[in-house]
C-alpha positions as CSV (number, residue, x, y, z in Angstrom):
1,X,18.9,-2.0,-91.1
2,X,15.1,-0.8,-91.1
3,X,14.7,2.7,-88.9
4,X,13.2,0.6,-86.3
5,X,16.2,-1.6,-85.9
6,X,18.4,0.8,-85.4
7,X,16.1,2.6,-83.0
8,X,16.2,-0.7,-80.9
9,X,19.8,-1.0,-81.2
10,X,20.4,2.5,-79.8
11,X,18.3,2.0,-76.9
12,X,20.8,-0.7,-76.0
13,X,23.6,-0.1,-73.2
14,X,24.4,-3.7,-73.0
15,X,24.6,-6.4,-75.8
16,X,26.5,-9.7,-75.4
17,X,26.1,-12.5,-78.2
18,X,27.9,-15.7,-77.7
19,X,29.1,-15.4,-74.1
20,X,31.6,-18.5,-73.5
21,X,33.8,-19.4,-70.6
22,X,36.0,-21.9,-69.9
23,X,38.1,-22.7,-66.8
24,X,41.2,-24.7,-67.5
25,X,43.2,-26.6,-64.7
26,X,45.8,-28.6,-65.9
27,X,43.9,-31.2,-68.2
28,X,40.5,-30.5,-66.3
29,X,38.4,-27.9,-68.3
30,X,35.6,-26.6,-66.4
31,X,32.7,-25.4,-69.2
32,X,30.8,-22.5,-66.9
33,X,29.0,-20.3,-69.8
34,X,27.8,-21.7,-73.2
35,X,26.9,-18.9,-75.4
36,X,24.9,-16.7,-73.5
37,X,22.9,-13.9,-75.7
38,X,22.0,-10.8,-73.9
39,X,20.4,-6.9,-74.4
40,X,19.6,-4.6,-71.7
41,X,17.8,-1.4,-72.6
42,X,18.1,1.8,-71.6
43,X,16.4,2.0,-67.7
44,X,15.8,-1.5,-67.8
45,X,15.6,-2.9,-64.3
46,X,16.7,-6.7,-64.2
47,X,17.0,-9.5,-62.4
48,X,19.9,-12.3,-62.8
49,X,19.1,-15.0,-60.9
50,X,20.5,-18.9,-61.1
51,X,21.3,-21.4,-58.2
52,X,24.8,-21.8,-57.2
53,X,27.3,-23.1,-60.1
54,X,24.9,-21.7,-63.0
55,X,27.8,-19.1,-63.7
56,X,25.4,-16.4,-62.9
57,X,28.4,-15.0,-60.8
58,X,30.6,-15.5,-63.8
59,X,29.1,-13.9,-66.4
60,X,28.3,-10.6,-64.1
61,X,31.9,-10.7,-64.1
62,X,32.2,-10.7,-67.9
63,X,29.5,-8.0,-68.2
64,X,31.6,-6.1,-65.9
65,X,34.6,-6.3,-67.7
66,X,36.3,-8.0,-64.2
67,X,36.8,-11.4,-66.4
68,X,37.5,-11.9,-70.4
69,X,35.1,-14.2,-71.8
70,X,36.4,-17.6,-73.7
71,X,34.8,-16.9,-76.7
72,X,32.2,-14.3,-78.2
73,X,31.3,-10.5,-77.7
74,X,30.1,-7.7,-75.2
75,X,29.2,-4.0,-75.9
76,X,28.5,-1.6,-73.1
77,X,27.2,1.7,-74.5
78,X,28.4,0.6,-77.7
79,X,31.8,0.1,-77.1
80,X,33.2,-3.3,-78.0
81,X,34.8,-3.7,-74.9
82,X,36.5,-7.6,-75.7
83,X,39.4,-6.3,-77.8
84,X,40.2,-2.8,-74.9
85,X,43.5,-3.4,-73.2
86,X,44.2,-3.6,-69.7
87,X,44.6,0.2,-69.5
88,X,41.4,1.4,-71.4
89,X,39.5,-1.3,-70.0
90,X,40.0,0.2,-66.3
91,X,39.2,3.6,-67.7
92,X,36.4,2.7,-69.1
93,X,35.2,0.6,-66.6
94,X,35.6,3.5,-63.7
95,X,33.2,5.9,-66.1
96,X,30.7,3.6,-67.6
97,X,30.3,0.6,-65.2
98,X,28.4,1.1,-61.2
99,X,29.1,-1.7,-58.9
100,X,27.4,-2.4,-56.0
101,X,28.3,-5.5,-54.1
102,X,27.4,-7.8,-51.1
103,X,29.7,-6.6,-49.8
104,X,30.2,-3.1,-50.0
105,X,34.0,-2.3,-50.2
106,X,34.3,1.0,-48.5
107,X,37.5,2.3,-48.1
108,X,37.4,2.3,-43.9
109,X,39.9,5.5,-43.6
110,X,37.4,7.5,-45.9
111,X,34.6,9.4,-45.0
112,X,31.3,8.3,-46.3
113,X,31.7,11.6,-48.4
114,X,35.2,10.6,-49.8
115,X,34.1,7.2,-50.9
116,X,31.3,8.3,-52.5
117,X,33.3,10.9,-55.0
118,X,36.3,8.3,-55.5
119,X,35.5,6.9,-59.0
120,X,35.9,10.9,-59.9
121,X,39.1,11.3,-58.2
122,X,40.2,8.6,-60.1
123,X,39.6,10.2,-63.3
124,X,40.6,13.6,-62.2
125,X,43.7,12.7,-59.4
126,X,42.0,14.8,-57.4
127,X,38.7,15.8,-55.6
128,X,37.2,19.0,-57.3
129,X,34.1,21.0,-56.3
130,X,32.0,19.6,-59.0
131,X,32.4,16.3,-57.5
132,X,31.9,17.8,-54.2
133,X,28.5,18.9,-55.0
134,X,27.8,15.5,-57.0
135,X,28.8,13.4,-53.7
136,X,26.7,15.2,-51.2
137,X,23.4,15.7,-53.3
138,X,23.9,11.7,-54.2
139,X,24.4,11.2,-50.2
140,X,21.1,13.7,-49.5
141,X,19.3,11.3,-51.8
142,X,20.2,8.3,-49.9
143,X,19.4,10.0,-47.1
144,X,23.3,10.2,-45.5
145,X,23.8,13.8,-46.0
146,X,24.1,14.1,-41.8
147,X,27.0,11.0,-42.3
148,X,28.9,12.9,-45.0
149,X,31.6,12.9,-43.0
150,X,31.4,10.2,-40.6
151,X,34.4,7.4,-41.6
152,X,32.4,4.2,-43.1
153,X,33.7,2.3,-40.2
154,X,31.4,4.6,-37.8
155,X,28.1,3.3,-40.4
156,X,25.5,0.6,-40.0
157,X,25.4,-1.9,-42.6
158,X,22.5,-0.4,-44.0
159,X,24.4,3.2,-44.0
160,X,26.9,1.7,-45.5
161,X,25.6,-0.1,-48.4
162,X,23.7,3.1,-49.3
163,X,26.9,4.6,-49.4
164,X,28.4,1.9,-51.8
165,X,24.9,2.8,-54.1
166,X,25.6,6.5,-53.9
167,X,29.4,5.4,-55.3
168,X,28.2,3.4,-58.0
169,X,26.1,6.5,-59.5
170,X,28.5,9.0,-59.1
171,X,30.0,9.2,-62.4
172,X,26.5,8.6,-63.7
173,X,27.5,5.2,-65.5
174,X,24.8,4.1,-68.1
175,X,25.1,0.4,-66.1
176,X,25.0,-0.8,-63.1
177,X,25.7,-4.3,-61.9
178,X,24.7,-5.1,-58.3
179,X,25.9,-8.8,-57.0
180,X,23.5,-9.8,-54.0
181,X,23.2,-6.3,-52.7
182,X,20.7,-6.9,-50.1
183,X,22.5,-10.0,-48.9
184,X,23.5,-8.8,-45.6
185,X,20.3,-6.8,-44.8
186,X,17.2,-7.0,-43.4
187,X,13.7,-7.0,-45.5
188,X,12.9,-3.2,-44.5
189,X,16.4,-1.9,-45.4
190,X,16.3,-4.1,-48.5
191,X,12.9,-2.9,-49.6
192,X,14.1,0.6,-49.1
193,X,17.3,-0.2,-51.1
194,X,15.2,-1.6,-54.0
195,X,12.8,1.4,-54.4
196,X,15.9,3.6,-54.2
197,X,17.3,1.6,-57.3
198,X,14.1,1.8,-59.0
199,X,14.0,5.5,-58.6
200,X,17.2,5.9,-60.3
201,X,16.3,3.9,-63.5
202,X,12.8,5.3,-63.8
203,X,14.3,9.2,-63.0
204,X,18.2,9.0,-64.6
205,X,17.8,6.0,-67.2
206,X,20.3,4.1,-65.2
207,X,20.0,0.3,-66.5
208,X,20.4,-2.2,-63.4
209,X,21.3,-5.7,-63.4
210,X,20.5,-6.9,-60.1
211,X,22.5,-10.5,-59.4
212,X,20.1,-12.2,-56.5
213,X,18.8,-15.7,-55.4
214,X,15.4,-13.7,-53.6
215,X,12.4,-14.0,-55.6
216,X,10.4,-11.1,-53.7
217,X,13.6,-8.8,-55.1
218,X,12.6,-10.4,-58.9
219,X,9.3,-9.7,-58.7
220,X,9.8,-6.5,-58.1
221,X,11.6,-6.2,-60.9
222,X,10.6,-4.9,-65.2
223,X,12.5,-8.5,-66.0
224,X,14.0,-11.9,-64.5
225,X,17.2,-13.5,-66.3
226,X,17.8,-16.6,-65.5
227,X,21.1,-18.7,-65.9
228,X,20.9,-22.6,-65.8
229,X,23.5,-24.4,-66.7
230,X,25.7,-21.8,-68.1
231,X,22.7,-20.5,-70.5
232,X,20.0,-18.0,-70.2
233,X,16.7,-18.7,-69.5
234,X,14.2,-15.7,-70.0
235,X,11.7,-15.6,-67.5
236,X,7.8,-14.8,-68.4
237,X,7.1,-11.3,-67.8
């Protein structure tokens, strides 16, 4: 491998060749992936988009280790993560994988504070002062540090999906995925939420894959994915 190669290669956090899935119901199998190929750099800031039944939504899943493929191969910070069992694969998912979804999962008994350090409590079984001082600068910087403490039931929607970002980056995972995260707001939030995300790749290196069916978000984006027909189709840049 020339020195430029493997430069390339460890610039990489994500690097899926072959991508297959297949969903099987009794004699009826359902082809939804057919080898997908893709790399995501270091801070790269992307776009996944494909209408409905592409298997855009399936293969975020695969990439975030919350489905096994069919058939070929996924690395996430250079760990083969195909062949991990059960029990690593949740370990490793909980330090180098962010989510951030439509819908934004907060735990509703938890303060905004609590849900934010959670992926730390679950590597540590318990909440320490480092992760303390992680969740309320992470809160400051999504501008919730006077809702540290307010339960996420007491938040607006916009509160609470910036809560839900400030979660995803807490254990400062190399990737994050984001499935339709501005679904359920409205344009000023979502522009907001964007720039926020875009901060974070440009200042942290943070690689985003940003699932969405809203062009304005693409554009705004280094990079637009698309998935047709359970294959990727690279947008023009």
């Amino acid at each position: 491998m020339s020195r430029d190669a493997g430069g390339a290669a460890d610039r990489l956090v994500l690097r899926a060749r072959g991508v297959e899935k297949t969903f099987v119901d009794g004699d009826v199998s359902t082809h939804v992936l057919r080898g997908i190929d893709l790399d995501l750099e270091r801070a790269a800031f992307v776009a996944l988009m494909g209408p409905s039944g592409s298997g855009k939504s399936t293969l975020l899943s695969i990439l975030g280790t919350l489905l096994r493929p069919s058939a070929g191969e996924v690395a996430i910070a250079g760990e083969n993560v195909i062949g991990l069992s059960e029990t690593r694969l949740t370990a490793f998912r909980n330090r180098t994988l962010g989510f951030v979804f439509q819908y934004h999962h907060l735990l509703p008994d938890f303060t905004a504070l609590e849900n934010v350090i959670f992926p730390s409590f679950v590597i540590h079984g318990r909440e320490t002062a480092a992760a303390r001082k992680r969740g309320l600068a992470l809160l400051d910087r999504v501008g919730l540090s006077a809702r540290a403490r307010y339960r996420s039931t007491k938040l607006s929607g916009g509160q609470k999906q910036r809560v839900a970002v400030a979660r995803a980056l807490m254990n400062r995972p190399p990737l994050v995925l984001a499935d339709e995260p501005t679904g359920n707001l409205d344009r000023e939030t979502t522009w907001r939420l964007v720039d926020l995300l875009k901060e974070v790749a440009d200042e942290q290196g943070t690689t985003f894959l940003i699932s969405t069916h809203d062009a304005e978000i693409a554009a705004r984006c280094d990079r637009t994915v698309n998935v047709v027909d359970g294959r990727i189709e690279e947008a023009p840049s």
